[in-house]
BADO-530956 format. One record per residue: x, z, y of N, C-alpha, C in turn. Coordinates in pm, whole numbers. Atoms other than C-alpha are relative to their C-alpha. Last residue first. Example, Ala and Ser with C-alpha at 12.3 -4.5 7.8 and 13.67 -1.06 7.14 Angstrom:
REM residues 2
<site n_u="-82" n_w="-6" n_v="-119" ca_u="1367" ca_w="714" ca_v="-106" c_u="-77" c_w="73" c_v="109"/>
<site n_u="89" n_w="0" n_v="-119" ca_u="1230" ca_w="780" ca_v="-450" c_u="90" c_w="0" c_v="120"/>
//
This chain:
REM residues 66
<site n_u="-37" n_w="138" n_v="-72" ca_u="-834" ca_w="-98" ca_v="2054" c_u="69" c_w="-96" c_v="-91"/>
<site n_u="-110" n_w="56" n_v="59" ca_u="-1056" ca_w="183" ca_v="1878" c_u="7" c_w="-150" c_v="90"/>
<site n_u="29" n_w="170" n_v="-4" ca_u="-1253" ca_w="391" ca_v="2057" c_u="135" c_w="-17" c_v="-86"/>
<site n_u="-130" n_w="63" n_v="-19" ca_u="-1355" ca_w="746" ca_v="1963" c_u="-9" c_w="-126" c_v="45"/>
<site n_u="20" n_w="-49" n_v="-161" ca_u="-1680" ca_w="967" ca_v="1952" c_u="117" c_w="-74" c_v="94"/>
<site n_u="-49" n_w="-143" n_v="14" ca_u="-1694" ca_w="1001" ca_v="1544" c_u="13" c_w="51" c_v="161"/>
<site n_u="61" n_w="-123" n_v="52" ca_u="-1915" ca_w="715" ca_v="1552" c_u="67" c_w="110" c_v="-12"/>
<site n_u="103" n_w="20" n_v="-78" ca_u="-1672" ca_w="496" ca_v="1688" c_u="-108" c_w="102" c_v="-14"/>
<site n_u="-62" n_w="-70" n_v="-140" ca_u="-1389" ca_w="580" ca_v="1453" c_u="-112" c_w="20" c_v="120"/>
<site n_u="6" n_w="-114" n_v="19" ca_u="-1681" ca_w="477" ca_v="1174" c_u="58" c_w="94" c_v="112"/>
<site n_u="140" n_w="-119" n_v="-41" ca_u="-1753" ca_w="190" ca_v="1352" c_u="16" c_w="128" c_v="-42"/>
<site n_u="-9" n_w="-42" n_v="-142" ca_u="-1384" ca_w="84" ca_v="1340" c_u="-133" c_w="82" c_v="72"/>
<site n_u="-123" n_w="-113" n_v="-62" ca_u="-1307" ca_w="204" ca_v="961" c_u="-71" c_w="-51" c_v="188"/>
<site n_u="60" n_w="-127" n_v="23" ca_u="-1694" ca_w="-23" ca_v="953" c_u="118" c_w="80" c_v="13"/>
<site n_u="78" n_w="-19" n_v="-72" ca_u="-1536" ca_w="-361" ca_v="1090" c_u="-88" c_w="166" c_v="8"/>
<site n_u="-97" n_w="-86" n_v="-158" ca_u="-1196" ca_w="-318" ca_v="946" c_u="-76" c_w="29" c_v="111"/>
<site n_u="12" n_w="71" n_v="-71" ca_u="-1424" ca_w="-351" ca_v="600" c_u="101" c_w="32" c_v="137"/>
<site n_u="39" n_w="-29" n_v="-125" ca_u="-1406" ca_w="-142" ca_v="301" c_u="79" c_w="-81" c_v="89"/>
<site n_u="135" n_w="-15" n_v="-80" ca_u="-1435" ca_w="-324" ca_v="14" c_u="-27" c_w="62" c_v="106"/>
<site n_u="1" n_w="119" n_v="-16" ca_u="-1058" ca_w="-381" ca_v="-89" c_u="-177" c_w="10" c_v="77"/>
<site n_u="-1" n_w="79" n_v="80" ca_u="-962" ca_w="8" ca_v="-124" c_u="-97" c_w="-188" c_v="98"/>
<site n_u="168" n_w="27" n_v="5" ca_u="-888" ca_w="201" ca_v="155" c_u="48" c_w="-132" c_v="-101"/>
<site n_u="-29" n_w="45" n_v="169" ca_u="-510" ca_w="399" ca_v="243" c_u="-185" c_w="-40" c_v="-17"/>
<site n_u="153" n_w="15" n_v="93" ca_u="-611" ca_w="399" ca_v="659" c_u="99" c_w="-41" c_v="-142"/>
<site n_u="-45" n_w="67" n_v="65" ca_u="-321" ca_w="477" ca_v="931" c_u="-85" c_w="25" c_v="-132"/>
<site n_u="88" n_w="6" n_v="135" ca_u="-478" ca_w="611" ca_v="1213" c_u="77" c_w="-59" c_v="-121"/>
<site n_u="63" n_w="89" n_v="134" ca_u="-372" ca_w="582" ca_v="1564" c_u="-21" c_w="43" c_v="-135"/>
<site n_u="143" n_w="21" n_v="-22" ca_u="-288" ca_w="770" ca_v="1906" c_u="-67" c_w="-149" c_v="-127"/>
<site n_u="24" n_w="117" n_v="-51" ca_u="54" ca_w="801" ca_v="1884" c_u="-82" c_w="-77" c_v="19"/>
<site n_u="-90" n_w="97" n_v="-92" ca_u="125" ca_w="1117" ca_v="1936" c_u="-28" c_w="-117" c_v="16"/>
<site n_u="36" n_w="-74" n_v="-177" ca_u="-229" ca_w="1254" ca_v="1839" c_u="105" c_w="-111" c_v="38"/>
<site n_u="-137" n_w="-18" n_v="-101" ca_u="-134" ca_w="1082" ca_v="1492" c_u="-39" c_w="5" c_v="149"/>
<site n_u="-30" n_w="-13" n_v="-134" ca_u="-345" ca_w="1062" ca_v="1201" c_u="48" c_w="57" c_v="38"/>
<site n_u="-124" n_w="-52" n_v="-74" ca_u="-311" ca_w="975" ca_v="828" c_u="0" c_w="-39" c_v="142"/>
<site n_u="-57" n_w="2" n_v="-128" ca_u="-601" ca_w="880" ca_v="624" c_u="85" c_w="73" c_v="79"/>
<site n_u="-85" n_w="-83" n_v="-114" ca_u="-650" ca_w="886" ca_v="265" c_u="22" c_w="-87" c_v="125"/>
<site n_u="-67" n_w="-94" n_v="91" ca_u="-791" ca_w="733" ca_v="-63" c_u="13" c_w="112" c_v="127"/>
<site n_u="-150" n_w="-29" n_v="-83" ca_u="-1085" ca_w="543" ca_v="165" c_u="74" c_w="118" c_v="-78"/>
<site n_u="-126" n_w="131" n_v="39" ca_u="-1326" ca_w="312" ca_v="-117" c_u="72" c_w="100" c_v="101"/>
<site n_u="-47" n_w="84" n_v="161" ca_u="-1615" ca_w="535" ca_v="-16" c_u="103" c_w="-96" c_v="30"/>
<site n_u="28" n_w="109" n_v="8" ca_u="-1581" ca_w="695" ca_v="367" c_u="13" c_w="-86" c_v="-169"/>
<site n_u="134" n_w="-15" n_v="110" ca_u="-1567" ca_w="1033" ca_v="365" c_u="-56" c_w="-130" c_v="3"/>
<site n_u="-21" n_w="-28" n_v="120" ca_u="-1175" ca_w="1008" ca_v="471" c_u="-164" c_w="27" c_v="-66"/>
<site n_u="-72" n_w="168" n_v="72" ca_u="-1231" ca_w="805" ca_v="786" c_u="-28" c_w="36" c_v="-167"/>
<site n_u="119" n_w="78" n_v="1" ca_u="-1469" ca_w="1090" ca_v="912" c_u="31" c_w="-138" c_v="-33"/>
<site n_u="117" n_w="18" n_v="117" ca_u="-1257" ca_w="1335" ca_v="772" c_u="-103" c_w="-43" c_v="67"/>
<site n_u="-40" n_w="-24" n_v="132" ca_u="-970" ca_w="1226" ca_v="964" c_u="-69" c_w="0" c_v="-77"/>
<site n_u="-28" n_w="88" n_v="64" ca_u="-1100" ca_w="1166" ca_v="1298" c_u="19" c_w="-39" c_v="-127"/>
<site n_u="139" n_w="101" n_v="7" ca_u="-1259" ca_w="1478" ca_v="1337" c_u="10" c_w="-135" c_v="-49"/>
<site n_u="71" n_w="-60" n_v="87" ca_u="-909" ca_w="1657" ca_v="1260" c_u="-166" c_w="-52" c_v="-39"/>
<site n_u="-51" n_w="29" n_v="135" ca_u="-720" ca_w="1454" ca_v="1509" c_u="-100" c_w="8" c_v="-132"/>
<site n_u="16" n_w="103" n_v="17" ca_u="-996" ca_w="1585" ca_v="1763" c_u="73" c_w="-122" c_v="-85"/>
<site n_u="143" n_w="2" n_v="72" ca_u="-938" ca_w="1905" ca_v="1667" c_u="-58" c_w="-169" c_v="4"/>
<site n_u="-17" n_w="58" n_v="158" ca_u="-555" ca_w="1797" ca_v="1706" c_u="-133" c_w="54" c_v="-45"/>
<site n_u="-11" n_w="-58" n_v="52" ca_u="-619" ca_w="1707" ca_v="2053" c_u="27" c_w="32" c_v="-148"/>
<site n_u="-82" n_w="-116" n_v="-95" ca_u="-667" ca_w="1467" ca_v="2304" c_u="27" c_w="129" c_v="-68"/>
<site n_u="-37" n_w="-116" n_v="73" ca_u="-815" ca_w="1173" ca_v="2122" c_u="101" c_w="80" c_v="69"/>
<site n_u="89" n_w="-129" n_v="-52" ca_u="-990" ca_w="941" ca_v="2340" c_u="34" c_w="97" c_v="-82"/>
<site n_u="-57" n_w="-65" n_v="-120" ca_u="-779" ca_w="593" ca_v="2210" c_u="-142" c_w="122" c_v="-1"/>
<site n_u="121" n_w="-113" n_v="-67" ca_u="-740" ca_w="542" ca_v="1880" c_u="10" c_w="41" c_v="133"/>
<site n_u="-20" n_w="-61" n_v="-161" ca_u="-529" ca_w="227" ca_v="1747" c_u="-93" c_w="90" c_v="41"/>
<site n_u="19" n_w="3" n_v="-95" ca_u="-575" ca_w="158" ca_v="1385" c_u="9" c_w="62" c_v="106"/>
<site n_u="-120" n_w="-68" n_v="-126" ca_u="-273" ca_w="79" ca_v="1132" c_u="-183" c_w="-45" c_v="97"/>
<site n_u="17" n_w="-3" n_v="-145" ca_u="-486" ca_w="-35" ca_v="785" c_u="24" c_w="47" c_v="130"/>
<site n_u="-17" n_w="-64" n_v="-115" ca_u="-335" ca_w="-21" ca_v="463" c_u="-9" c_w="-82" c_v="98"/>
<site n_u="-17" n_w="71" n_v="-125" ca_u="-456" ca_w="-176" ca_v="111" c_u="13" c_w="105" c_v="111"/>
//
C-alpha cells in the first residue's frame, strides 16, 4: 500500500533525511521517498500501519503534516 503525505517545515535535505528514517524505522514501512521540492513523502507500508501513526511519526520528527 502507498501513502502521498504533505510535509510542511522541511527546509532542507537534512531535514529530508530526518524525515526518511523516521518513516523508514517504522515496522510494516518497505520505503519512503521524500521531496524538499514538494514538500511530501510518499510511504511503501504494509496494511497495519495506520495514516494516523506515518502522521505522528512525521510529527515526532519536528514536522507537520497537512
Amino acid at each position: 500500500m502507498k501513502t502521498l503525505l504533505k510535509i510542511e517545515g522541511m527546509s532542507c535535505e537534512n531535514c529530508v533525511k530526518h524525515v526518511k528514517e523516521a518513516l523508514e524505522a517504522l515496522e510494516g514501512v518497505s520505503s519512503a521517498q521524500v521531496s524538499l521540492d514538494e514538500h511530501s513523502a510518499e510511504v511503501e507500508h504494509s496494511d497495519q500501519v495506520s495514516l494516523d501513526l506515518l502522521n505522528e511519526t512525521v510529527e515526532e520528527a519536528g514536522y507537520q503534516t497537512v
